[in-house]
TORGU-117873 format. One record per residue (C-alpha): x, y, z. Coordinates in steps of 0.2 Angstrom, whole numbers, plus 5000, padded with zeros to 4 digits. Example, Ala and Ser with C-alpha at 12.3 -4.5 7.8 and 13.67 -1.06 7.14 Angstrom:
! residues 2
506249785039 506849955036 
//
This chain:
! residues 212
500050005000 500650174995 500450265014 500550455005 499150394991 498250325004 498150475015 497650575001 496450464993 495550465012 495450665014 494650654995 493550525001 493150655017 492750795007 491550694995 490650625010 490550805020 490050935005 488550965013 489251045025 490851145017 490451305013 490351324993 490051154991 490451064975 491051214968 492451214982 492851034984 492750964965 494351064958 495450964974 494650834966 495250854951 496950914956 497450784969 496750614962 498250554954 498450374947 499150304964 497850394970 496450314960 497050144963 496850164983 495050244980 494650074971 494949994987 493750115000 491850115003 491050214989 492550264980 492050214964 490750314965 491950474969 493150414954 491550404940 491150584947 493250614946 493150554927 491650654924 492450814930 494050784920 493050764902 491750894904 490450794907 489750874924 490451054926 491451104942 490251164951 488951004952 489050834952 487750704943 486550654954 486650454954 488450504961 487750584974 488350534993 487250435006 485950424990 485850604990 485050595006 485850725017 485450875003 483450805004 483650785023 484250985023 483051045011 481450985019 482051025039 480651105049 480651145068 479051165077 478951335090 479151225104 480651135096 481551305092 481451365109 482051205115 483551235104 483851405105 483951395124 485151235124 486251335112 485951505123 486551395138 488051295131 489451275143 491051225133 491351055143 491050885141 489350875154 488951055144 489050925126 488150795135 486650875142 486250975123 486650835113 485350735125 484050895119 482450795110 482550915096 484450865095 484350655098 483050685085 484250705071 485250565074 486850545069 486850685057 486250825072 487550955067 487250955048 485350965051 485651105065 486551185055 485651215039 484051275054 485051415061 485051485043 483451575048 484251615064 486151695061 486151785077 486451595086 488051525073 489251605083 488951505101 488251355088 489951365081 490851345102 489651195102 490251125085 492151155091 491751075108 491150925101 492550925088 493850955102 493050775112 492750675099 494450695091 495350655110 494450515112 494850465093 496750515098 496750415112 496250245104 497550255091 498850265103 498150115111 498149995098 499049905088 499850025072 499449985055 499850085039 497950125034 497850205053 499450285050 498750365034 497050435043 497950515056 499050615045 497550655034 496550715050 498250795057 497650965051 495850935064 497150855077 498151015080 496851145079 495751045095 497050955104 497751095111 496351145117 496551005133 498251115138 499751015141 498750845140 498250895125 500050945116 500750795124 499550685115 499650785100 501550725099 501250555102 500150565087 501550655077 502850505082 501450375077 501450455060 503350495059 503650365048 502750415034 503850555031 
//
């Protein structure tokens, strides 16, 4: 396995399965498309759940057939689900007030995370809750800024609890490649934990030193 192709072809795979939620969408996510999938990176993406779908939508972008700033919809990910699922999101009264006051009332720490994310409103979207909260508070801009503490906070947990089990297992090379592909999300939230943090954040730097 070619570890740098591989890590590439996972942060490609990332981007495909999360342009809901990037700001400029296709239009922002289709040209590193284009310009990262090299052969070796093709030949990794054969190997990955639904990465044949994002090399036909690769091929497509290079020949013309579907402009930069789209992708056909059979190619879609999840079925095209998550871009219905956004479109057709409704909140009752007594679900916004729910939601606003859990947001109003965030604390940034883990029993703060647990006791929103336990909200009815929020257990009701499952495991998507921050793409469908998300495209809700488009009606209500003056809550994205404390929406976005929420999003870091939860971003910030999930990725030391995500840290902390690479450390603890056994290392392989496709493990090796995720990490240095989500390196970029592991230095921005690690250090967030202080000295904990940053000394976890170096172990994962010594776990991928190989690749370099």
């Amino acid at each position: 396995m070619n570890a740098k192709a591989s890590s590439t072809a996972l942060k490609l795979l990332s981007l495909y399965r999360q342009e809901h939620v990037i700001i400029g969408g296709w239009a922002t996510v289709n040209p590193v498309f284009v310009s990262e999938a090299t052969d070796d990176v093709i030949k990794e993406l054969r190997e990955m759940p639904t990465g044949k779908n994002l090399i036909r939508h690769i091929e497509n972008l290079r020949s013309g057939k579907t402009p930069m700033y789209t992708i056909e919809n059979d190619l879609l990910p999840y079925g095209g689900f998550m871009q219905e699922k956004i479109q057709s999101i409704t909140l009752t009264p007594e679900q916004w007030y729910e939601l606003e006051s859990g947001i109003e009332n965030f604390t940034p720490d883990q029993s703060g995370l647990d006791a929103f994310k336990a909200l009815g409103v929020v257990r009701g979207f499952g495991a998507e809750w921050q793409t469908a909260i998300r495209a809700a508070l488009a009606t209500r801009p003056h809550l994205l800024e404390k929406w976005g503490i929420i999003r870091q906070t939860d971003s910030a947990y999930r990725l030391w609890d995500m840290a902390n089990t690479v450390i603890s297992n056994p290392i392989s090379e496709r493990t090796r490649a995720q990490v240095q592909a989500d390196m970029p999300e592991y230095e921005t939230y690690l250090p967030m934990f202080g000295d904990a943090g940053n000394e976890l954040l170096a172990k994962l730097r010594t776990f991928i030193s190989s690749l370099n």
